[in-house]
Structures are given as C-alpha cells and as structure tokens.
N, C-alpha and C positions, 0 to 999 in steps of 0.2 A: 406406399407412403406418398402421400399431397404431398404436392411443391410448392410453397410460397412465393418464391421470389428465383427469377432466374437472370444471372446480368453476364452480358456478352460482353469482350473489346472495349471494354467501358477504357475510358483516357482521360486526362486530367491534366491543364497546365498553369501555371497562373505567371503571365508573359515567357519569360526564356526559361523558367523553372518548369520541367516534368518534374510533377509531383506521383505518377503511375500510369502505365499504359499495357492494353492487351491483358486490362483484371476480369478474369471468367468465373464465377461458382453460381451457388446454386443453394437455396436452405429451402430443408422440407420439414414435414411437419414432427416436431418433435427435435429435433435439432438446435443445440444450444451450444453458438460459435464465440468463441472471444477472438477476438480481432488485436493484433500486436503490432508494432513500427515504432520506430525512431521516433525521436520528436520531428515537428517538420515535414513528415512523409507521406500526409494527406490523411489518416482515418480518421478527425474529424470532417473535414471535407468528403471525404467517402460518406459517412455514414447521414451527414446534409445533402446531397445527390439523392441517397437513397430516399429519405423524408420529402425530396422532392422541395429542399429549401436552396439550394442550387444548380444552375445546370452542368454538365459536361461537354465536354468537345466530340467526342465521336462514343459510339457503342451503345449498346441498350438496354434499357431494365424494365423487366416485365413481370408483376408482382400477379395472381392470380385474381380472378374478378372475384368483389366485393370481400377483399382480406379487409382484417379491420387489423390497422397496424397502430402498434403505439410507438413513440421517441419521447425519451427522456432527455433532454441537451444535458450539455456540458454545464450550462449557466443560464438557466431556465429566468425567463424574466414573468411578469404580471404586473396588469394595475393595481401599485401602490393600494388603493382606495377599496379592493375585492377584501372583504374576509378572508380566513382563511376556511369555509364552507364553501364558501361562494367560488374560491378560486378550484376545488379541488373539484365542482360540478361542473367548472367551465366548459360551454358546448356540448356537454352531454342533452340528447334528446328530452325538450321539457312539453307539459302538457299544453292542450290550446291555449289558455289563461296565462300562459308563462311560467307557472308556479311548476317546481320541480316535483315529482312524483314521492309520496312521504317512504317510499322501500328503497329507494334511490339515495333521501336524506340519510338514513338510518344506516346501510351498508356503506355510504361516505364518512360517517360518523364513526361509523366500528373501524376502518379502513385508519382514518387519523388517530385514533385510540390507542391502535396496531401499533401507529410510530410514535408515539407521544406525544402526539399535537392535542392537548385538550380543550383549549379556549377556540373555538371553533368562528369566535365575532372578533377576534385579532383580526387588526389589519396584513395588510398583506408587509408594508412598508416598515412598519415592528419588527419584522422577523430576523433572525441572525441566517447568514449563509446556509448553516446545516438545516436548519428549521426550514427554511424555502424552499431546499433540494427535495426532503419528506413530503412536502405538499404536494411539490410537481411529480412526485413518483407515486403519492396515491392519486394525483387524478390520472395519470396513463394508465393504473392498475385499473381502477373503477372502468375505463373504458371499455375491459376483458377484450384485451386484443390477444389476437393469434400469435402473431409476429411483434416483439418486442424490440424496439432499435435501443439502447442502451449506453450513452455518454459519460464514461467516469461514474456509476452511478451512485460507489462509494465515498469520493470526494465531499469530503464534508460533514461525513455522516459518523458518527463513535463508535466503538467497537459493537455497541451492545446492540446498538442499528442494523449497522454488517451483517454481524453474524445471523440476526431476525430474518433480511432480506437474503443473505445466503441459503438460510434454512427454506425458506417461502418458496423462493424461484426453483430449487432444487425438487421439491416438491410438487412444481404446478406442470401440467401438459401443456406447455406455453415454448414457442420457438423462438427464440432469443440470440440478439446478435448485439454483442459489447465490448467496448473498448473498454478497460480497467488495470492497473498499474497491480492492483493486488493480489498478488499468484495463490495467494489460499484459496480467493473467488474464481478466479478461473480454475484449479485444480478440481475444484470440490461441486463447481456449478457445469462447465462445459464439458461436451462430449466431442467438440473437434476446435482446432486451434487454425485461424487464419494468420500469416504472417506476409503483408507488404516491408518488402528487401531489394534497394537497388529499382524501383520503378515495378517491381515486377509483384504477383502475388502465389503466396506457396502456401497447398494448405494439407493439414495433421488429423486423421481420424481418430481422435483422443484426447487425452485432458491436457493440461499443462507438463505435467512432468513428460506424458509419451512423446509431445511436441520436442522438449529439451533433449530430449534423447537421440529422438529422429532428424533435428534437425541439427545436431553435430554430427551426426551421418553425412547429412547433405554441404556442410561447410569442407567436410575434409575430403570428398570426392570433385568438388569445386577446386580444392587449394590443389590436390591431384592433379588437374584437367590446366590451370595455370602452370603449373611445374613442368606438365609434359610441354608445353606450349613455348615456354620460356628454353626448353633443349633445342625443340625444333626453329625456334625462333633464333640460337647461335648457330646451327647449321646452315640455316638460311641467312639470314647476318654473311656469313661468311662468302658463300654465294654471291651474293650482290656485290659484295666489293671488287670478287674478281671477274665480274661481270663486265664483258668489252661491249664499248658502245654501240660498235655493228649491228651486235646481236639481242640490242635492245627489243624491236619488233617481235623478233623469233620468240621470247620470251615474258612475254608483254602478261600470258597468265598467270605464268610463275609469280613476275612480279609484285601483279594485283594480290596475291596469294598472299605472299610476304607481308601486305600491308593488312590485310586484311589478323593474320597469325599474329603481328606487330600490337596490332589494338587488345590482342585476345589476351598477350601476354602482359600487358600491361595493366592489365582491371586488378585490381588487387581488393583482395578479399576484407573488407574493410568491416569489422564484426563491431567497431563500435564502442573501443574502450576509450573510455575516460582515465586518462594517467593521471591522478592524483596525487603523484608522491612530491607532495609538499613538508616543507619544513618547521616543527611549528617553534615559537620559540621558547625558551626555557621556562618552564614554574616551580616553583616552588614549593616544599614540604604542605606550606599552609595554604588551603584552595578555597573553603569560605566555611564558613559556622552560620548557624540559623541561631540565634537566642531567643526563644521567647514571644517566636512571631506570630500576630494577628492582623486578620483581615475578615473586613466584613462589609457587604453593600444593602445597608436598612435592616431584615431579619437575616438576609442571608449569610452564612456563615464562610468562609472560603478556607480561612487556616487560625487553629488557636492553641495560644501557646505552644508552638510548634518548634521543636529543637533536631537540629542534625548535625551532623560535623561529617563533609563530605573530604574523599582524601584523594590523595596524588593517583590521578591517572583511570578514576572511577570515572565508568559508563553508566548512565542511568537512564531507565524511561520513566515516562511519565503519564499513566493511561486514567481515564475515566470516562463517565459520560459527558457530552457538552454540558457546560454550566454548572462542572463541578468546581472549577476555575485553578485549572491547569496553564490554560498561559497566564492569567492574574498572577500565580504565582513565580513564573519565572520572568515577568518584569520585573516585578520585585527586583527580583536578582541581580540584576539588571542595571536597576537603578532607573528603570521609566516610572516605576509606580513606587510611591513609598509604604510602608505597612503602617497599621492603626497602632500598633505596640512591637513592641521587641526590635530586632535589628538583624541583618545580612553585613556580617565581619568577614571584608571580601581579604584574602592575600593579596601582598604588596605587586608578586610577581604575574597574578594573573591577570589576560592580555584577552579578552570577550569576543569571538565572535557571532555574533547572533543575525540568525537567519529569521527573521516573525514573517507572516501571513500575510501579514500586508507591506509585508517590504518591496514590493516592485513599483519603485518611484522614480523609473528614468524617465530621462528626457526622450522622447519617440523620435523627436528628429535629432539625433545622434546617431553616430554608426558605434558599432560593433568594436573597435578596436578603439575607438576616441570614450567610451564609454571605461573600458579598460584601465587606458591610459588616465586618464584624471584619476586611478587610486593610486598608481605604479609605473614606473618603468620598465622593474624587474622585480621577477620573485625569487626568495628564497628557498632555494632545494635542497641547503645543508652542505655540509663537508665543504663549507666555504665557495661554493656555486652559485651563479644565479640565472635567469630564464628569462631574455625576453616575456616581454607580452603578448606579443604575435604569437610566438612557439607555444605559451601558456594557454593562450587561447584557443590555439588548434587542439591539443591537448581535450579540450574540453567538446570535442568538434565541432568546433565555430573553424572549419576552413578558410582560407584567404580569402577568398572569395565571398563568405558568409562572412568574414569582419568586416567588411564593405559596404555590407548590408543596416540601413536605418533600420532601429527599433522597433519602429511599427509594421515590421515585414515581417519577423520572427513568428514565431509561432507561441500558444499560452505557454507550452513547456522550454520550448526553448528561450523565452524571456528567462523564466524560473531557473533555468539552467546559467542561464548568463550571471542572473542571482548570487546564486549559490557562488560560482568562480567571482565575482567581485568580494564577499563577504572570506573565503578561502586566502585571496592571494594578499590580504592584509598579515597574516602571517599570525594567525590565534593562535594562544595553547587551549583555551575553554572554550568550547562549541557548543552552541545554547540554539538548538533546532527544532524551530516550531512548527509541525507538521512539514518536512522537506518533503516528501514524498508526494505531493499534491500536483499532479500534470507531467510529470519527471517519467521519461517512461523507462521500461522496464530494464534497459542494460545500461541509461546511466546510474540507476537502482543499485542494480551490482555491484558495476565499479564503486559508487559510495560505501555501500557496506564493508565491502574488502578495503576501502581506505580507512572509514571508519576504526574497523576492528585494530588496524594495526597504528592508529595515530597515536603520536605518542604527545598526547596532552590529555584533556578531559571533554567527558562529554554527558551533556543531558539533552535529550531527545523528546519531545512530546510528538505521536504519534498514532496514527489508528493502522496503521499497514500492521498487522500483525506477524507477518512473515517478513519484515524490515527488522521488525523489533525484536523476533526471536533470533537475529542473526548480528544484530549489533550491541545487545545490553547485554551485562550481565545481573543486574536486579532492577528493580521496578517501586517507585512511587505508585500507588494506587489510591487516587481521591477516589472516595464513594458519594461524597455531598453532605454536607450540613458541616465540615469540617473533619472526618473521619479520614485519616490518610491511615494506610497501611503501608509498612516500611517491608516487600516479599523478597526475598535473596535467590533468583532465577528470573530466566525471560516470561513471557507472556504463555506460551503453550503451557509453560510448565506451572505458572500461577492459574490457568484455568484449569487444568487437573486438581491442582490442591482444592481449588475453590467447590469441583465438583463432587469431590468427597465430603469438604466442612459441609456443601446444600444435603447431601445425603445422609450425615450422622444428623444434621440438627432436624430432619423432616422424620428420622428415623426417634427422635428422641421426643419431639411435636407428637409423633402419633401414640408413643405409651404416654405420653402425660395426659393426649385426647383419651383416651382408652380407661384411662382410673377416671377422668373424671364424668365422660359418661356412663362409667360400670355403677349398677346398681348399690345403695352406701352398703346393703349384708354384704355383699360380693366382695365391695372394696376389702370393707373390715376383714372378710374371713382370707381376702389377698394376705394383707397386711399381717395379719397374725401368722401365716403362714411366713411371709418373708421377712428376710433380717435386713436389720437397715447396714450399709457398707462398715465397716471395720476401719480404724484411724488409715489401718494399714492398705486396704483395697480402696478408700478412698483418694490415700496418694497414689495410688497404683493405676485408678481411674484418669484420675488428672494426668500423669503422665502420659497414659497412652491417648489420650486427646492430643498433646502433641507431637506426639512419635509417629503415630499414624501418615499425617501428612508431610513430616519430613520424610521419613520414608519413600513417600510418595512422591516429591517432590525431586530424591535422590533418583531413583527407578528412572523419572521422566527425562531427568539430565543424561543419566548414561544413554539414554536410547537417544537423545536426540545428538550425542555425540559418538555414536556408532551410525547412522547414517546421514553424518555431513560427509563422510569420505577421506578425512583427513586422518583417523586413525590407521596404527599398523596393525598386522596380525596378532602378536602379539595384545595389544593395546586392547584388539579386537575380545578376544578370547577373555580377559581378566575382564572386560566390562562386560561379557555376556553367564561369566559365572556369579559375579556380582553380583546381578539382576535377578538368575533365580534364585541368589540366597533372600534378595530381600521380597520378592514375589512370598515367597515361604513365612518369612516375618511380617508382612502388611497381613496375610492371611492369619495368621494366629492370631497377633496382636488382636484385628481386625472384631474375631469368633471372641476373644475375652473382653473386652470396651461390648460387646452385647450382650455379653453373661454379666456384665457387672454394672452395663445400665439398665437392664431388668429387675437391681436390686435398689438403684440408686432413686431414691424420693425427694 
C-alpha cells in the first residue's frame, strides 16, 4: 500500500494556548480518515498546516513526490467577478492560448450538473453559501487528486447534496482526510477515525461507530489509571505530612515522586459534556395555527394555503432542498417575514427562542463572560433555582479562563456554541433552530440532542444532519419546491424508507403503463380483452394497499430504530422484534397483491 502523507511530532500553539503536540500518523493509499475534536482543539488548523496554508512549531510533514492533493476549506472564498465555470477550472492546466481544453469544459460541466449548479455564467458573488461550497467542491474534484483534505464538506449542502457526495466519495479510489460533524458521513464514508483529545492524537481502524466503541474502552481504562492514582496519591498524602524535616534530602525522590503522582491524579477526565438542564418557561395548551398561509418571491412558490395547528410539546423537523424555503418559512413564524395571505395565530404563552444562520452578531472585542452577562445575571434551572453565569457558562465549556477570552479568539464553532448558550439562557419554551448543527462539533451535538429530546417546551428544527434529526424529531415537514409540503409522522431514516418504496411502486407502475403503451395496438387489444378491468371492490382494496404499504413500512423502520438506540428492556426487546416479523409477513403479502392488482388496473 503507497503512503501519501507521513507527519512526525508535529506541535501547534497559538501564544500560551497548545492547541496539540507529539501528533504522529500516516495516510496511504486508499484510506479514508475523519478527523474528530472539540471545538477549539486545532483540526482546522491541522488540516491548514497540512495544505500548507500555515506553519507549525516543531515536527514534520512529508507528503510523497508529485501527490496531487486537494482541500476543500471550511469557507472556500473566489473572485466575486469569476463565473461559476470559470471558478470551478480555477488553475487547472490550460492550453498555450490560455483557452481551457473543450474535454476539461465538458467534464466541469457534467461535474456542476452532478450538483445542481446549472447557470454555469452566474457570477460567483450571486451565489448563496451552499451554492459556493458545490462549486469549490467540484473544482477540487476536477483536480482528480489522490489525497483529498476535506473541511466540513457538508456544511451547507442539503440532504440531497450529502447523501450524492456520500454516495460519490464512498465509491471513488481516492484517500481522504475530513473533518465533519455528520456521523452518518463518517460511519458510512471512513474506514479509520482520528481523534485529537487533551493535545494529544488517538487513532481507530474503523468507521465511526467502531471508534465509539473503542474509544469508551480507552476513556474507562484512563478514569481506571486516575483512580489508582488518586489511592496512591492518599498514601502518599499521608507520608508527606509525616515527613520530618531532617529527612527531607534522604528523600528528595520520593518527593519529586509525589508531585509528579499529584499532577497525574489530578487530570481529570473531561469527556466534554454540555449540562443543558435548563428550565424552560411555562406554555400553554395553544402554540400556533397556520391559517391559510402564502408566500411567494415572483414565480416562485414557497407555501400556499397552507394550514397546521401545531400542539403542546411537538418536535418537528424541517428538511428539503435549499431554496425550497424552509427558513422563509419559519421567519414567518417568527415574525421577521410577514406572509402574502393567511396568518401565524402565535399563543399568548409562547416565549421564541430562535437560533437562525446568521445569528452571530457579537461584538469581537467583548470577552466571553461580558458577552453573557448583558442577557442575564442568572438562569433558571427550575424548582425555584437559579445559576450564575459563570457556572452557566462553564457548563457550556467556556472555562474560566475561556470566559476571559475576547470573541475574536474563539474558534467558528465555539463562537456558534457561545450562540446557542446566549439564545438557551433567555429561558424559551419554543425553540425555532435554524440549522444548529453547523461548526458544533460532535459531543456538544449529543449533549444537544439528549437535551433536546427531553425539553420540556417545543421545538422546530431545520436541519441537513440527518442523524441529528433522527434522534431529536419525532415527524417532519418535507418542502419539496413549488410549494408541495408533506406533513410525514416519523424522523428522516424512516421517511427515506417510505420514500424509497413510493420511488419504487410508482417506477414499478411507470413501466406497465410504458409497456401497454409501446405494446403493439392487436397485442394491447388481445391484453385488454383478456383482462378485467378492477371491480368497485379490488379497486378500494387497491387504494388501500397504496397506503398500508408504507405505513407498514414506516412502522417496521420505527421499531428497528428503537431496538438499537439501547434504551429498550428485554422484554420491550423481544415484543418489538415479534412485531417486526409479523409485519415483514404483511409488507410481503400486501406487497405480492398491490402487483396482482396493478397488473389489472388501466
């Protein structure tokens, strides 16, 4: 196996902050690593070292001669003024005359096609976030590099992007190293998992989940190794005290010993939780009604006549493709954007907090705890409690010494984290979150979710993390564009199952109607005479099982994804897994009768 890249000792500090030191690996060919950490903890900066867009302090990186490497940043920038053609051939090899090679234009062309860039003479300065990220991710593709460096590559991109570019890169002979917050992308794209922890880096021969596995292995043999430490360190304790001064010299190793044991026992295993148990305040029966509502920008359609009556303590997501106008609709909500018709009949008792996209509007020269403090003094935690700001803020791990810290020190996720705790400690029952998950990395993720689930107010979430969204909704909004919203009653996994059924009956029911109508007209005729057209009674019976099917199916996909979150009992166990194959048995029959009887149906 080729080695691409081999980095020794490499060290990192930016003034009295280590950010990592003594990071060793090694990527060969064929190897596709996601890189994991804290906010704050250098894997942007790592993976700009590695691009060779900033330096290090000590160690060294030695990538093989003539690798053709690509980097996707985080927040890929161009001139305004490039097309987007023009931007997506940037520096690629062009002919003497300057003019770009027309097999060059043509595979740049299919490549943006791929991601739905079609206006190819858009400027570059037009473009919305996710639309820019697409561009700068087919010009590193066009590059056909060996070694892919990969910055959030999902950030910004819609489901239907993701899962394209999950599908692609899983498929290509291409060695890839990325940072990404979305664990269905590293589960299903990586075959090893790096993790910077503590300065230090640890790395997993496997996908995400084998990581998660392995590496509670390695937390509980760590919290082990403190515990013995913490024994020896009261034995020793005790020693010292009755240590006579005489015989200080004598014992001058022991000493060093103790202090050295003192430090070891004191490191404490800091995994990184965000305590969220905030208090929200009380609402009300009535939480808002939609009557009637429209919105539209020139031909485009965003919501018509749209009616809902959402109720006490309902989670919802909110998915589509960009610019199907998923946050348009919930400023609405809101109250930023008013609608063309109808109305949002919000309750008296509900109390907004909304997290949008473009909410990071501090002031940079502010510290961290003055930033805090102009929302609150203190938050409520309930049962008549309340919580500093400090303590709130640690909480959130912005340590003492991190609240100290001006705004423009933080890191992108840790501003967004700071975010998120200023919009929380206003004390909302309605949490209206527009893509949170964006820079956030992965274990204040968790912690969210696990707060999320158990908050007790309401929530609407628009999101592309998929595995965010399977773990915090329980139904989903689905804009499709032109105005088509679908109201589906389960998370995201389980709506792409149902969905991959509907694509299958209706490709299934496309090809007999292709079939009669290119079958020669005697053929048809002697079909037709042969067949009976359905019966009142096989025609409700048809109809039906177009719906049964994918509830069914829909049921199936809940029990399973609630037999391995872990939180079932045995019991609980064993009833969901008979369950399953009674309805395995019913999706199949139904299944075999919906094709006997759209064989008859014209």
């Amino acid at each position: 196996m080729v080695n691409y890249l081999q980095v020794e000792g490499l060290a990192k500090s930016w003034g009295d902050l280590l950010l990592f030191e003594e990071v060793a690996f090694g990527i060969a060919q064929g190897q596709k690593i996601g890189l994991i950490a804290k906010n704050g903890s250098g894997k942007t900066t790592l993976l700009n070292i590695l691009a060779g867009k900033e330096a290090y302090d000590s160690g060294s990186v030695v990538f093989r001669n003539d690798l053709r490497l690509g980097y996707l940043e985080q927040s890929p920038a161009y001139d305004g003024e490039l097309t987007v053609l023009q931007a997506c051939l940037n520096g690629l090899p062009s002919r003497t005359d300057g003019m770009m090679p027309w097999d060059e234009e043509q595979k740049a062309k299919q490549m943006l096609s791929q991601l739905k860039l079609m206006d190819f003479d858009q400027k570059i300065a037009e473009l919305s976030g996710g639309q820019l990220k697409r561009v700068a991710l087919a010009h590193v593709l066009m590059t056909a590099p060996e070694l892919i460096i990969l910055d959030e590559p999902t950030n910004h991109l819609d489901l239907e992007m993701t899962e394209w570019l999950e599908n692609y890169l899983s498929r290509q002979n291409v060695s890839i190293l990325m940072v990404t917050h979305d664990r269905y992308f590293l589960d299903r794209v990586c075959n090893g998992i790096m993790e910077i922890d503590r300065q230090r880096l640890y790395q997993y021969k496997g996908n995400y989940s084998y990581y998660l596995e392995k590496r509670q292995e390695r937390v509980e043999a760590q919290t082990a190794e403190v515990e013995r430490a913490n024994n020896l360190l009261r034995k020793e304790l005790d020693w010292m005290r009755r240590q006579p001064q005489a015989r200080a010299t004598k014992a001058k190793s022991r000493i060093d010993a103790f202090y050295e044991l003192e430090k070891k026992a004191k490191r404490q295993r800091d995994a990184g939780r965000v305590n969220l148990g905030i208090q929200s305040a009380y609402i009300g029966s009535k939480i808002f009604e939609a009557k009637g509502v429209g919105k539209r920008f020139g031909d485009i359609r965003i919501v018509e006549d749209f009616n809902y009556t959402f109720t006490r303590y309902e989670k919802m997501g909110i998915v589509g493709n960009n610019g199907t106008g998923k946050t348009t609709f919930i400023r609405m909500l809101v109250g930023e954007l008013m609608p063309d018709s109808g109305c949002f009949d919000i309750g008296e008792t509900v109390r907004f907090g909304y997290y949008s996209q473009d909410g990071l509007q501090f002031d940079e020269q502010m510290k961290v705890i003055d930033v805090a403090q102009g929302i609150a003094e203190y938050v409520d935690v309930g049962e008549g409690k309340r919580m500093g700001v400090s303590q709130f803020l640690n909480y959130f791990l912005f340590t003492p010494d991190k609240q100290q810290h001006y705004v423009f020190k933080l890191s992108g996720g840790e501003k967004r984290r700071l975010y998120l705790c200023t919009v929380l400690m206003r004390n909302p029952n309605f949490l209206v979150l527009d893509e949170p998950t964006n820079d956030l990395d992965i274990v204040t993720l968790h912690v969210l979710e696990e707060y999320l689930r158990t908050f007790s107010g309401c929530v609407i979430v628009v999101s592309h993390d998929r595995y965010f969204m399977d773990k915090v909704v329980d139904h989903l909004l689905v804009f499709r564009g032109n105005a088509d919203i679908k109201d589906f009653p389960g998370n995201y996994s389980q709506y792409r199952e149902w969905k991959e059924v509907q694509d299958m009956l209706e490709k299934e029911a496309e090809a007999l109607r292709q079939e009669k109508t290119d079958a020669p007209s005697g053929k048809v005729k002697r079909q037709n005479e042969e067949k009976k057209k359905l019966s009142f009674r096989e025609q409700k019976e048809y109809e039906a099982l177009e719906m049964e099917v994918p509830a069914l199916e829909a049921e199936k996909a809940a029990l399973e994804a609630a037999m391995s979150s872990g939180l079932l009992s045995n019991d609980e166990l064993i009833i969901h897994s008979k369950r399953i194959a009674v309805l395995i048995g019913e999706i199949d029959t139904k299944t075999m009768r919906w094709i006997e009887l759209s064989e008859k149906y014209i």
